[in-house]
Each structure stands twice: as structure tokens, then as C-alpha cells.
Steps between C-alpha positions, in 0.01 A plus 500: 500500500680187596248283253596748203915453574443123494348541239730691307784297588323150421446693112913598516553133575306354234637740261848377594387192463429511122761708442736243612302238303676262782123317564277355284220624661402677802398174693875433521492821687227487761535136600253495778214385389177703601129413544331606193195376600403721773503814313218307254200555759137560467438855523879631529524867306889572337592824377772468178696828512816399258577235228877380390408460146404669202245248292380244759203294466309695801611830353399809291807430224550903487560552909781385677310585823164467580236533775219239587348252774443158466268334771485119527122302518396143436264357333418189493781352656719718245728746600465857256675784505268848385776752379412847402743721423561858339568535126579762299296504172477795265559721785253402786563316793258203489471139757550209337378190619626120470441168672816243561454138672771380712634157545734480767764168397796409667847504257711137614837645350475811738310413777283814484133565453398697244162613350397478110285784382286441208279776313128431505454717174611458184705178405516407891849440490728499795625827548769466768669276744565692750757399803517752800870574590429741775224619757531783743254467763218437290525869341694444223608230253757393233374237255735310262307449164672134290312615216609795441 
């Protein structure tokens, strides 16, 4: 219960946030920078319950919300990223499946890590750079995506 009203009131603040335009971006916000690179480890499991955005490079572009896991491996000294995740097609839920690599660099401006994910389908083009803003005991995470 205590998880779900921090929670809650981290997505009032951010709202406010943008709604006060008074930042450029969210890194203003959380300056604290956190370790990005533990939550990239071999065999972790994440559950993605909720997304901010409509048309995102990770996302179904008809769902604002969506449900999914993404587990972390390596292979050959490369970090990946297996996502599946639900879609919605012609009325049937069906798992999709998609592999990202992750190259964890460190930005000299902000003094914060931050990991590059790059599709290993298609055109292979880096998908996101993704900063995390906020951890809560391992459990639950806030990621700031530059690209986006």
C-alpha cells in the first residue's frame, strides 16, 4: 500500500512538472544520479505494468498501457534484453517477442550513467536511451527516455 501511494504521488509530481514546463527535462528533477547498471544483470526478470506514452518505440502504438516481462541474458559478452509482451491484434491476446542489446555509457555533461538500447530486428537502430530517475527498493523503477 505504501509502494502504490509513492507511487501515485511520484506520477502527480511529474505531471506538475510538465505542466509547469519550468524543466527541460526530468533529469533537472531527480538530480541524484542512480546506478543503472545494476538493474542490467544476467538472469534478472522485470515485470512492465504501465507506460507514460502513447507511440513509443517499445510500444503497441494503439495501447497506452501494456503488460509484459523483460528478462536480461548475455551472450557473448553482450548484454540482451528478451521482451515479450501482450498485444492486442484483431481481437486476441497474443505474446510478442523482441530482443534489445544494452550498452551501458556514461553522459560527461550530467554525470549519470545511462544505458542505450538498440533493436536486434529490423533496421537495428537504437531504440532508447534510457536514464533511471528513481528506484524503490529494487521493486520498482522510473526511467527517463532522451529519445523520446
Amino acid at each position: 500500500m505504501a509502494g502504490t501511494i509513492k507511487i501515485a504521488l511520484l506520477c502527480v509530481m511529474c505531471h506538475l512538472i510538465g505542466a509547469n514546463n519550468k524543466y527541460k527535462s526530468l533529469l533537472e528533477v531527480f538530480k541524484k544520479p542512480k546506478d543503472i547498471k545494476s538493474l542490467f544483470k544476467e538472469g534478472k526478470t522485470y515485470y512492465i505494468t504501465a507506460g507514460t506514452i502513447k507511440k513509443g518505440p517499445e510500444q503497441s502504438p494503439k495501447y497506452d498501457i501494456y503488460c509484459g516481462e523483460v528478462t536480461v541474458k548475455s551472450i557473448a559478452s553482450q548484454t540482451i534484453l528478451e521482451k515479450r509482451y501482450l498485444y492486442h491484434p484483431r481481437g486476441k491476446w497474443t505474446w510478442l517477442h523482441a530482443n534489445y542489446s544494452v550498452t551501458i555509457g556514461t553522459d560527461s555533461h550530467k554525470r549519470r550513467d545511462y544505458a542505450d538500447i538498440t533493436a536486434l530486428h529490423g533496421k537495428k537502430k537504437r531504440v532508447a536511451t534510457l536514464y533511471l530517475l528513481w528506484l524503490e527498493k529494487n521493486t520498482c523503477a522510473l526511467f527517463y527516455n532522451s529519445l523520446t
